[in-house]
N, C-alpha and C positions, 0 to 999 in steps of 0.2 A: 826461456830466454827470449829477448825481443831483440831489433835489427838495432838498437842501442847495442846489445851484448857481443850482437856479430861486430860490429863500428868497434867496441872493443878490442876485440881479441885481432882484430885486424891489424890496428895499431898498436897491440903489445907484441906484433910476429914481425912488424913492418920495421918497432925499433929495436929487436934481438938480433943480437948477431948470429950471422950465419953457422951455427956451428951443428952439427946432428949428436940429438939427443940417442941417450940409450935407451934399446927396448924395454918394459920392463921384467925384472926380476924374473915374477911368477911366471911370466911367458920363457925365458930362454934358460932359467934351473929345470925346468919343462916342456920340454920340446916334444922327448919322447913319449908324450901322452897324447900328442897333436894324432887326428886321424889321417890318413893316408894320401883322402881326396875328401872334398865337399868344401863348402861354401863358410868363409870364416867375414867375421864384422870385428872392425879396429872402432870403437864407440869414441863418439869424443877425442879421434886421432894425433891433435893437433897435427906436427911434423909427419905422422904417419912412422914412427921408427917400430910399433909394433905390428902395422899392416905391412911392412918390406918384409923383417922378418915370417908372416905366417905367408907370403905371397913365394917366398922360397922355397916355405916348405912343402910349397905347389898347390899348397889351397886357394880357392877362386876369392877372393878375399876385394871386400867392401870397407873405402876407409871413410868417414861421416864426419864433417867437424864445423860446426856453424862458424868457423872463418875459411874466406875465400883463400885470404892471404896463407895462411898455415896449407890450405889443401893446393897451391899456388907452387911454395916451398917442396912439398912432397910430389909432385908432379915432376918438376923437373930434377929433384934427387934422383929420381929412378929412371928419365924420359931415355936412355939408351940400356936399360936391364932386361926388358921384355917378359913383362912379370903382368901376370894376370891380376891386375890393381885397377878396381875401378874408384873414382873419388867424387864424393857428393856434398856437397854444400849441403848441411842438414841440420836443423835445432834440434836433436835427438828430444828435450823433455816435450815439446810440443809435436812432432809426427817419430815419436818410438817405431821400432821396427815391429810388423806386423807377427803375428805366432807362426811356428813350426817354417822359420825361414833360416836358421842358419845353425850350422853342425858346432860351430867354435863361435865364441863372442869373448873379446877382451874389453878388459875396462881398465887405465890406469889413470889415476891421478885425478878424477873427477869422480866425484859423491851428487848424486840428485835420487834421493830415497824411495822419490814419489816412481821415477820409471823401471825401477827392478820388479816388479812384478812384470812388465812389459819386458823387459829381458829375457825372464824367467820364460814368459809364455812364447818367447821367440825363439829359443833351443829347437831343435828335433830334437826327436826320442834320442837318447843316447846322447845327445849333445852338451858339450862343456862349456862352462864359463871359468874366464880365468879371470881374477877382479884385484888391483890391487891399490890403494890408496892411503891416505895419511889418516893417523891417528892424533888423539889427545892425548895421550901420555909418551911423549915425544922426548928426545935425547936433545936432539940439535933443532935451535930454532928454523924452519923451513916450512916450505906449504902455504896455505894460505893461513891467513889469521882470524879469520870467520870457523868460528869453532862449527856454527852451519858445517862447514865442510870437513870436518872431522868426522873419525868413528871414536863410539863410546866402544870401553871396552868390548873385545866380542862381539859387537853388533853385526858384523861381514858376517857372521856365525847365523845369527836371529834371522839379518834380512834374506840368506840362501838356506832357511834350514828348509823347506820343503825339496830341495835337491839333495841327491848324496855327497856327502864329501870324501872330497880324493885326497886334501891336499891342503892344513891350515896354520898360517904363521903369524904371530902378534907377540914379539917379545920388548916390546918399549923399554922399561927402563928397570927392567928385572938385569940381578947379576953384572956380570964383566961388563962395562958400556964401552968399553973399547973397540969390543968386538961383538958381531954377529949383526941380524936384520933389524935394524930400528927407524922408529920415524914412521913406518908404514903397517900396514897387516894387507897379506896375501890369503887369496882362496883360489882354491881349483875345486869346483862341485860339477856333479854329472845331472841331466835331467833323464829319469830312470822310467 
């Protein structure tokens, strides 16, 4: 991303209304695989709803999002909570976080393919990535429309297969569409 992208996202936070987003999915049907203590990263934050949540569950939690405005937003949601939240104005694809720096790392709703190996190699041992974003074979028109930023099917699958997996959902437009998880695919993998 370049300082056009951040000028973006500033003015897409600047003209949303104030409402808070939910965490996502992968992270709160999942809680209880979160570890005890250690160092979690909210990637790509925006509002920060999934760095509040890991920030409760007491982990030292770094929230990232190349707009000021959204980490702006997140700052004063929680400014009387006293929650161990640090927030950085960051272009994750161009300074990724460095290896063996964090126990948890969430991702939702952002696809850049190029920095999952940078992910990967930022786990500690034992450390989880919870990743959850949008698909092409989708129920209800939403997400972006830059198929760029889709998963082919199973791909969340290909680009974490050198971790273990704990934890993996893609059910698009199979069966009942009424009901159940569509629109998106979740993973929870461990780095072993």
């Amino acid at each position: 991303m370049s300082h056009t992208d951040a000028e973006k996202w500033d003015q897409i936070y600047r003209d949303r209304p104030v409402t808070a987003s939910p965490a996502a999915s992968v992270l709160t049907e999942n809680l209880h695989l979160l570890p005890k203590s250690g160092t979690a990263l909210d990637a790509a934050c925006g509002t920060g709803a999934n760095a509040i949540v890991l920030a409760r569950q007491g982990l030292e939690t770094h929230a990232w999002d190349i707009s000021e405005q959204a980490l702006d937003l997140l700052s004063k949601s929680v400014a009387n909570d006293n929650l161990n939240l640090i927030t950085t104005q960051r272009d994750i694809e161009s300074h990724p976080p460095v290896a063996n720096s964090f126990d948890v790392i969430v991702v939702s709703r952002f696809l850049d393919r190029s920095i999952v190996r940078h992910l990967i190699s930022a786990l500690r041992q034992g450390g989880l990535i919870y990743y959850q974003t949008f698909i092409m074979d989708q129920r209800d028109v939403c997400g972006p429309s830059n198929p760029a930023y889709r998963l082919d099917s199973n791909e969340l699958l290909r680009l974490f297969s050198t971790l273990h997996l704990i934890c993996y959902r893609e059910e698009g437009t199979i069966g009942e569409l009424s009901i159940g998880f569509r629109n998106e695919a979740m993973l929870i993998a461990q780095k072993r």
